[in-house]
N, C-alpha and C positions, 0 to 999 in steps of 0.2 A: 705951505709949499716947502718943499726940500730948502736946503742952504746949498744948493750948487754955487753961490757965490764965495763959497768961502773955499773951493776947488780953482776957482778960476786963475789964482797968480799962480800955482802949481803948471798948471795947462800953458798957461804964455811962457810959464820958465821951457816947460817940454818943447812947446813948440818951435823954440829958437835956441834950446840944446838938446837936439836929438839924440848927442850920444852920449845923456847922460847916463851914468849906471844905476841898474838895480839890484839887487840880493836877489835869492829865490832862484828855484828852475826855470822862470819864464823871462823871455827877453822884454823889452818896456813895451815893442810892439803888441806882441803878444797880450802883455797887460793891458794895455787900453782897449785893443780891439775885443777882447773879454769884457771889460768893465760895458762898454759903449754895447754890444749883444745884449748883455742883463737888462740895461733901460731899456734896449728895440722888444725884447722878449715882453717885458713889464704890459707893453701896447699890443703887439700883436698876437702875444701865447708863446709859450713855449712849445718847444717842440716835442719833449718827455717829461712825463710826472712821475714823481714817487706814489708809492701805492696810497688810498684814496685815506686808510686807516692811518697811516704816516701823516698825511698833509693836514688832519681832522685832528691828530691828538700833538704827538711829540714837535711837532712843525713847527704849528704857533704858538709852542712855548719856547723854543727857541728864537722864534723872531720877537718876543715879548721881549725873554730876557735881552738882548744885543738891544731894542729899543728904550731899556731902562736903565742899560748899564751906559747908553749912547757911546757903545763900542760893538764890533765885528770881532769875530777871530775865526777862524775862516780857514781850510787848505787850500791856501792862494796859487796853487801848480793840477787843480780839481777844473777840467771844463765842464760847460753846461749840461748837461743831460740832453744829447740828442744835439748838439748843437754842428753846425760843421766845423773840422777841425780849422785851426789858427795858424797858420806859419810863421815860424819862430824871427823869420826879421821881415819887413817892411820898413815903408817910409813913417817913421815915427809923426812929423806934422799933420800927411794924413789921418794916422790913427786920430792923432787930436782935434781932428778935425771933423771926425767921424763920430768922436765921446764928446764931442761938441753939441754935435747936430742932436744926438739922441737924447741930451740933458734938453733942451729946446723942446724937442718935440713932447717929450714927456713931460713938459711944464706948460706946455697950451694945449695936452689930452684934455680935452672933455668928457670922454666917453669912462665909462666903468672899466679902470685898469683890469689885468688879464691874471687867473690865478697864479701865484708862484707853483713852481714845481716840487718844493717842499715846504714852504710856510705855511703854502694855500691861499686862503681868500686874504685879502689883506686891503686896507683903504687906499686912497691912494697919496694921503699924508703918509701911513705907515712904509708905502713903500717906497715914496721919495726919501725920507729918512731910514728908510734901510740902505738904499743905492748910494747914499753920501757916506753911510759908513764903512759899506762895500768897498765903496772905490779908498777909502783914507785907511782901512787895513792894508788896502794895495798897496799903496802907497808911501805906507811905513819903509817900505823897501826899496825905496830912494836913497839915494846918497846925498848927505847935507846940502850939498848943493843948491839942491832943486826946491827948498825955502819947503818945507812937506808943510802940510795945514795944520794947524792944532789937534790933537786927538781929540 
């Protein structure tokens, strides 16, 4: 199973300081309600894929390498392919309440997670530990504050 526990003091800090800063072009709303799509995506499918040759060859060698190096790098201001867009401020608690629900959900999936749209097929250990490193590249873009997780 993913280390969503080790996200979890990040999220209580967000939770009850919404206005903390981030770096980057996206506001923290923004960011979470991203992060918290990618897990809903993981269960239900995404909504666009990269071509079939993309997701077959170069894909999962990139999510090999980020699950060997147990780092992301990432263009963290890149939304999902086909995703609806994000608005740049909301109620931050929500959002985390939201990247909440969807680390939950995705950790009592029974069912055969749903291909990524560029890694491809992926298990659904690989792709709990992609979404933790997903979200802690995000994350890097916190301001001290907010206790960021260990890389």
């Amino acid at each position: 199973m993913p280390d969503f526990a080790a996200l979890v003091p990040v999220l209580e800090y967000l939770e009850h300081n919404p206005a903390t800063a981030i770096d980057g072009e996206w506001s923290l709303y923004r960011t979470l309600i991203h992060c918290a799509q990618s897990i809903e995506y993981s269960i239900t499918g995404f909504p666009v894929h990269r071509s079939i040759i993309l997701r077959r060859t170069i894909g999962p060698l990139v999510a090999r390498r980020f699950l060997k190096r147990g780092a992301m790098n990432h263009n963290r201001a890149e939304p999902i392919p086909g995703a609806p867009e994000i608005p740049e401020d909301g109620p931050v608690p929500e959002a985390v309440r939201r990247l909440r629900e969807a680390m939950a959900r995705f950790a009592n999936h029974s069912e055969r997670v749903s291909e990524h749209f560029i890694f491809g097929r992926l298990s659904k250990e690989q792709f709990g530990e992609l979404h933790v490193l997903h979200m802690k590249n995000h994350f890097e873009l916190l301001h001290e504050s907010a206790h960021k997780p260990e890389k």
